[in-house]
C-alpha positions as a printed NumPy array, in Angstrom:
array([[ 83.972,  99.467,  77.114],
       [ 82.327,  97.231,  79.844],
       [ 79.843,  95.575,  76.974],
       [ 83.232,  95.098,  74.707],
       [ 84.91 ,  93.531,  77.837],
       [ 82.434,  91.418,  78.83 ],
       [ 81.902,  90.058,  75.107],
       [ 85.501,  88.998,  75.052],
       [ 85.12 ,  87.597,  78.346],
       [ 82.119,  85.36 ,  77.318],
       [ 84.025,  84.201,  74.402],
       [ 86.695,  82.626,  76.366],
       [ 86.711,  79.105,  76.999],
       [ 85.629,  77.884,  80.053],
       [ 84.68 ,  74.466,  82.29 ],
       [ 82.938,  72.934,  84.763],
       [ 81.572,  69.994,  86.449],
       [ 77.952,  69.914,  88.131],
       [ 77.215,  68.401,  90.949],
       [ 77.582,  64.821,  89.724],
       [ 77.852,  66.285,  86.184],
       [ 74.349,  65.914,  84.911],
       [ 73.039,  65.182,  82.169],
       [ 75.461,  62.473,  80.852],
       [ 74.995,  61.529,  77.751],
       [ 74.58 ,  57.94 ,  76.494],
       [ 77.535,  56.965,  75.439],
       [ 79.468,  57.652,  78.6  ],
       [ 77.034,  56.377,  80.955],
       [ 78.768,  52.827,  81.139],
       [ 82.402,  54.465,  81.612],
       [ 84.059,  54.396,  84.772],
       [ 85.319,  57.822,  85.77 ],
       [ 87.182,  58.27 ,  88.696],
       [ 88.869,  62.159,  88.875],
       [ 87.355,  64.68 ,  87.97 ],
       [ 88.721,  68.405,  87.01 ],
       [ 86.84 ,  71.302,  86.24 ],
       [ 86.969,  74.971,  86.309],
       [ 83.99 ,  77.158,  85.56 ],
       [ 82.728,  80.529,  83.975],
       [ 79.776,  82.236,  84.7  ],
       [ 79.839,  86.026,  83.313],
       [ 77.05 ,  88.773,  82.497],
       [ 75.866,  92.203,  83.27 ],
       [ 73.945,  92.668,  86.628],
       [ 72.359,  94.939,  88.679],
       [ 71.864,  93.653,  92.528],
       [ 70.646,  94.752,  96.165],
       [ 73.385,  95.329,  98.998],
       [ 73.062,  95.472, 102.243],
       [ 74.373,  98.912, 103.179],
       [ 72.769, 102.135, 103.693],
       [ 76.034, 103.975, 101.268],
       [ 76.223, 101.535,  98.644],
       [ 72.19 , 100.005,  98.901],
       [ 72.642,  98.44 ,  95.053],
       [ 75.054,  96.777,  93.328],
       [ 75.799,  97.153,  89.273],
       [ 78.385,  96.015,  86.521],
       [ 80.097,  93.158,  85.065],
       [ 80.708,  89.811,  86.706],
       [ 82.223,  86.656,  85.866],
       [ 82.575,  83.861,  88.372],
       [ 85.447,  81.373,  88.092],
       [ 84.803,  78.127,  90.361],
       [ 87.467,  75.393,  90.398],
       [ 86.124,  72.056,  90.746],
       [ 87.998,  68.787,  91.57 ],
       [ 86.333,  65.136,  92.584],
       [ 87.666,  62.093,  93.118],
       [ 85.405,  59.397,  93.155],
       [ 85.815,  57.122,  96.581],
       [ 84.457,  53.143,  95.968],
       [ 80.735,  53.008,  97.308],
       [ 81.119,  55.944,  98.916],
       [ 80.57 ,  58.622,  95.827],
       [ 81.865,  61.328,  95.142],
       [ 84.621,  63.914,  97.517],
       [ 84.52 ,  67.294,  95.544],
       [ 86.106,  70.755,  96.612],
       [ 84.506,  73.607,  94.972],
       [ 86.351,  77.181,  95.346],
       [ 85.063,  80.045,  93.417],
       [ 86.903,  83.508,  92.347],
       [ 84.389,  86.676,  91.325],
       [ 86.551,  88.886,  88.627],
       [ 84.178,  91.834,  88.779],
       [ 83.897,  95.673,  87.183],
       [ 81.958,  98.012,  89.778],
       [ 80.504, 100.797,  88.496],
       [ 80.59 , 104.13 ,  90.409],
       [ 79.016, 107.121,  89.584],
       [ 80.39 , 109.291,  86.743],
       [ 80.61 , 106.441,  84.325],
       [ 83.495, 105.062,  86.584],
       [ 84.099, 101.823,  86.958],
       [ 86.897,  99.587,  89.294],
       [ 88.392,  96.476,  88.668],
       [ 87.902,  93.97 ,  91.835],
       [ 88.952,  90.267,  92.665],
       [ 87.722,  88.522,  95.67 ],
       [ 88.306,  84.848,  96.948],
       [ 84.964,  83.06 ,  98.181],
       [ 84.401,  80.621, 100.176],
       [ 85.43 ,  76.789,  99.655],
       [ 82.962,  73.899,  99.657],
       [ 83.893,  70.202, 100.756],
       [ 81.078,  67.636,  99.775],
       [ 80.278,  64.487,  99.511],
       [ 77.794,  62.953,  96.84 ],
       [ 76.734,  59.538,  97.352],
       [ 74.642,  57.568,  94.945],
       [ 71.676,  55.47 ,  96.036],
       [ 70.404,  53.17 ,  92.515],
       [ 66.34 ,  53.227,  92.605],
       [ 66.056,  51.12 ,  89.548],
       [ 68.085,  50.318,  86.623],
       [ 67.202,  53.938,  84.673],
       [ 66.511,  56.371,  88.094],
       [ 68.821,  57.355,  90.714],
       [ 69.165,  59.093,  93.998],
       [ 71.993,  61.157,  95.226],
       [ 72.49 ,  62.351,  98.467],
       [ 74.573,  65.264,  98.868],
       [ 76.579,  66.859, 102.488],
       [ 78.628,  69.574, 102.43 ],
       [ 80.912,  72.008, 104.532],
       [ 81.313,  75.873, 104.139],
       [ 84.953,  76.983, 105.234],
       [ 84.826,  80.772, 105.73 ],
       [ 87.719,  81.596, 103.123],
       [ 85.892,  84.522, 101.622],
       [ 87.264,  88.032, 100.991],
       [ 86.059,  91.054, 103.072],
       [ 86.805,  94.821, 103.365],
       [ 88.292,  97.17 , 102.994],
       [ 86.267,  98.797, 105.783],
       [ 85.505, 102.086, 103.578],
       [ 84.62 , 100.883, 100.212],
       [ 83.83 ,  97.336, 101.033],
       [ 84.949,  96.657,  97.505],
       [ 85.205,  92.364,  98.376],
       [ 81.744,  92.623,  99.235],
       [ 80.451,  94.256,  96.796],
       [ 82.253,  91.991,  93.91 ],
       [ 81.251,  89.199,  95.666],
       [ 77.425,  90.231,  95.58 ],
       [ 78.02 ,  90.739,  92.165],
       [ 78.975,  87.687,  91.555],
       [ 76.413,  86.181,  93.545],
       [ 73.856,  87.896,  91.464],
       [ 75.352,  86.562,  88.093],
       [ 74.481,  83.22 ,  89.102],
       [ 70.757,  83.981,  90.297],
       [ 71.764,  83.313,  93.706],
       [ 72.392,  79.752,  93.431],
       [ 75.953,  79.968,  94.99 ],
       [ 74.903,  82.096,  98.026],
       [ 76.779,  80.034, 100.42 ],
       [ 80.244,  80.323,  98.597],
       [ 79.353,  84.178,  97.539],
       [ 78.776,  85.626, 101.082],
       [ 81.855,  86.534, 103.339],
       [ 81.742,  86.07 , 106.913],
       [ 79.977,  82.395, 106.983],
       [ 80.326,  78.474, 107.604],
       [ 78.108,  76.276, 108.095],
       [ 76.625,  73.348, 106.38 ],
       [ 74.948,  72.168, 102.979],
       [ 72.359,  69.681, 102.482],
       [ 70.662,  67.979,  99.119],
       [ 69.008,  65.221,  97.098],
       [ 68.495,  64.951,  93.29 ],
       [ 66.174,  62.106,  91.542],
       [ 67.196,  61.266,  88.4  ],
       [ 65.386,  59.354,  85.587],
       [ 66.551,  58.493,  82.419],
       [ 63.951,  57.805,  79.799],
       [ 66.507,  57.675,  76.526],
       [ 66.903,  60.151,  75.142],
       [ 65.447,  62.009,  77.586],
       [ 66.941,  62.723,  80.88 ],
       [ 65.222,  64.354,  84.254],
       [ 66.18 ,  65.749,  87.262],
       [ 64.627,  66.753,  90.273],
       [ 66.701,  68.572,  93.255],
       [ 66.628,  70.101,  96.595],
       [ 69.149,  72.045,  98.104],
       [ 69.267,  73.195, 102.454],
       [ 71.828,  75.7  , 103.001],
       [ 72.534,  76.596, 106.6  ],
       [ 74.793,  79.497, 107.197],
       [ 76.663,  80.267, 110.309],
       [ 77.759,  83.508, 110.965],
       [ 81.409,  83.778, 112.066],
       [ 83.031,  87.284, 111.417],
       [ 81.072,  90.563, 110.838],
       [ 82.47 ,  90.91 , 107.179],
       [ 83.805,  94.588, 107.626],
       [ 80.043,  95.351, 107.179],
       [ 78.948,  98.645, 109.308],
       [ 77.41 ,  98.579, 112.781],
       [ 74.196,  99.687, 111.323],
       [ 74.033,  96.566, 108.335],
       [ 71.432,  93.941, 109.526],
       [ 72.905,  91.012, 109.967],
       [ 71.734,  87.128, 111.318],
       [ 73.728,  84.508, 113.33 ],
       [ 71.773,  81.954, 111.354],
       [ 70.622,  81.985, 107.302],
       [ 68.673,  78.831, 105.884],
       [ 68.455,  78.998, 102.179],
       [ 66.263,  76.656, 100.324],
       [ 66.262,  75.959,  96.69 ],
       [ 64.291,  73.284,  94.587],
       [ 64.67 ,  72.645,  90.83 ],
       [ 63.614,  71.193,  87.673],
       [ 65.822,  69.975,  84.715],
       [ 64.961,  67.954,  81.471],
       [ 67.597,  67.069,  78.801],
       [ 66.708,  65.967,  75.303],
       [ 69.964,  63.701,  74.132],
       [ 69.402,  64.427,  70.035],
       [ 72.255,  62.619,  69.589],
       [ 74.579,  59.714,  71.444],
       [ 77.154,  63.488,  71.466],
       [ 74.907,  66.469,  71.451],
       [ 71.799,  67.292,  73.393],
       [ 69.648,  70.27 ,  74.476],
       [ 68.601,  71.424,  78.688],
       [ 66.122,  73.413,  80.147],
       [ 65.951,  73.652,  83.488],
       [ 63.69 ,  75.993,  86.248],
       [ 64.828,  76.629,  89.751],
       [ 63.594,  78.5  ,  92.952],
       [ 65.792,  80.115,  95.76 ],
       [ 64.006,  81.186,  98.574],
       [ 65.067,  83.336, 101.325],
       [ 63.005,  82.725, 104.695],
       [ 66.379,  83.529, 106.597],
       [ 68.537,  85.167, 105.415],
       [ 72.648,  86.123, 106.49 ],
       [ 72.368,  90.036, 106.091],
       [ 68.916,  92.231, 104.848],
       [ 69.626,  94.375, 101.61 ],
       [ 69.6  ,  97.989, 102.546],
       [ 66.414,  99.315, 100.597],
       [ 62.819,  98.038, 101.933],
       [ 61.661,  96.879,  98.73 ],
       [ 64.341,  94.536,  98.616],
       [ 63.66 ,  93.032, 102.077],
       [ 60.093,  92.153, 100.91 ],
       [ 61.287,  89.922,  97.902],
       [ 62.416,  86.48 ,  99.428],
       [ 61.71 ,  84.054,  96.255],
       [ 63.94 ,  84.247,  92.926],
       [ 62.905,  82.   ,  90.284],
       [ 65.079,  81.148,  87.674],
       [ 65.513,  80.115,  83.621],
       [ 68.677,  77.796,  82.942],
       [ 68.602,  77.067,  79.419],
       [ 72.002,  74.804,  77.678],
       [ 73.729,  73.311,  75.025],
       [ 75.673,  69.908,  75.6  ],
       [ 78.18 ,  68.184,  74.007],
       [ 80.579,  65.326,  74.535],
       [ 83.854,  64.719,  72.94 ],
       [ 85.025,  61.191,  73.256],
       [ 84.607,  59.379,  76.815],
       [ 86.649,  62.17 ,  79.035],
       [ 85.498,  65.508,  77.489],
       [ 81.97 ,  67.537,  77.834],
       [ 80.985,  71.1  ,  76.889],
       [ 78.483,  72.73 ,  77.197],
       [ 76.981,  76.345,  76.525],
       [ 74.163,  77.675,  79.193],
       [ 72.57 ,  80.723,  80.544],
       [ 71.292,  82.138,  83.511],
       [ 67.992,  84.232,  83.655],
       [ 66.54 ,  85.155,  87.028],
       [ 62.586,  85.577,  86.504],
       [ 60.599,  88.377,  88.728],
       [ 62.522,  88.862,  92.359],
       [ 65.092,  91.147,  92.966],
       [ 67.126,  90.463,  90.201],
       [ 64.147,  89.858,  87.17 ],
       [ 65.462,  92.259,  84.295],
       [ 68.549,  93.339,  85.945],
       [ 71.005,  89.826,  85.7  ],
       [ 71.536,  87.608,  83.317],
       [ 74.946,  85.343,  82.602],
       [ 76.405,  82.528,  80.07 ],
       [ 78.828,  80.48 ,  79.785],
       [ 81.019,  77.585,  77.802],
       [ 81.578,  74.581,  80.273],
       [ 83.153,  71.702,  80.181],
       [ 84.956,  68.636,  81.951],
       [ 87.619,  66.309,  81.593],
       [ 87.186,  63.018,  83.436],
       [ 89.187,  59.867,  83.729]])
């Protein structure tokens, strides 16, 4: 039943903007867009670490839901909120499975372009964490536990909105180069985490007041058309410091998660984009036990 349910789930139409929606394809890249409204699915079958002692792993079906709005402000770039939802089934032993919802936590960032040369670009990304993510209950820890989930699903790229119990900051930088109809893209992400609340997690969970979660990546597009192009992209989240230690020692050794982002891309007309892509984490924690995909899209005007 959860394979049937999560094959209906992946079939559902979803959408979402990246960060600055990359790539765009040639035939909007002279259009000025000003508002932007997305929404998001990521959804697969995973198998994660936790970080308590009773419940040391993590297993079932995620899909994570992120609304997306940005409004683009003169020089300035772009203001975008980002608030994601993880819509999760936990499975328990006995072939049981429960049904779990949790809120994460909401994102307020800033992209600002800086032009390099008339085909590459900088952008310079800051963003806030507001501690808005579920927590609890106390004896199941169910919020948690989707949330991890959910986490998982995405190869740990959304850390800082997946993990209840934080602020704090987010830092980044992408070069871009266009080279038509190819299209690159090289980015860094900083994540510093704050901890503000214990979570619900038990006295015994190790836990830090600080987390700093790095991430670099790789992306190449191939535009075959002006409408319809082909990504690959390669990413790697480290974990020097992190927020709370999975339960199980093995766990605690593996601090580097690369990962496989394959997609499909497609515009229709100058406001709409889809796309189709995939998550694969490689090796780590989660190599062979998460994958995800999803339709996205965007409408922009």
């Amino acid at each position: 039943m959860l394979r049937a349910l999560g094959g209906l789930l992946l079939l559902s139409a979803n959408v979402q903007a990246e960060e600055h929606d990359w790539p765009t394809a040639p035939r909007t890249k002279d259009a000025e867009q000003r508002v932007s409204l997305s929404v998001s699915n990521r959804a697969g079958l995973v198998k994660a670490p936790f970080v308590t002692t009773a419940f040391p792993e993590v297993a079932g079906f995620a899909t994570v839901l992120t609304g997306d709005v940005a409004v683009r402000l003169s020089t300035l770039g772009w203001l975008r909120l980002r608030l994601p939802v993880s819509i999760t089934r936990l499975d328990f032993p006995a072939r049981a499975q429960v049904a779990e919802t949790a809120l994460g936590n909401l994102e307020l960032a800033l992209e600002h372009p800086v032009p390099l040369r008339p085909s590459t670009r900088l952008w310079l990304l800051a963003a806030m964490i507001v501690p808005s993510a579920q927590h609890g209950p106390e004896n199941s820890l169910l919020d948690n536990r989707a949330l991890a989930l959910g986490n998982a699903s995405k190869g740990g790229k959304d850390s800082a909105l997946l993990t209840p119990g934080v602020s704090g900051v987010r830092v980044g930088a992408s070069l871009e180069h266009s080279w038509r109809p190819f299209e690159f893209r090289v980015s860094l992400d900083l994540p510093l985490l704050v901890r503000v609340s214990d979570a619900n997690l038990p006295e015994n969970t190790e836990t830090h007041p600080l987390a700093l979660l790095p991430a670099v990546e790789l992306r190449a597009a191939w535009w075959v058309t002006s409408s319809f192009g082909a990504s690959l992209g390669a990413g790697l989240i480290t974990e020097p410091l992190r927020a709370q230690e999975p339960a199980l020692e093995r766990d605690r050794d593996r601090r580097l998660q690369p990962l496989v982002e394959p997609g499909l891309h497609a515009q229709l007309g100058k406001h709409i984009a889809l796309a189709l892509d995939g998550s694969v984490p490689v090796g780590g924690s989660l190599g062979g036990n998460a994958w995800a995909i999803g339709l996205q899209g965007r409408f922009a005007f």
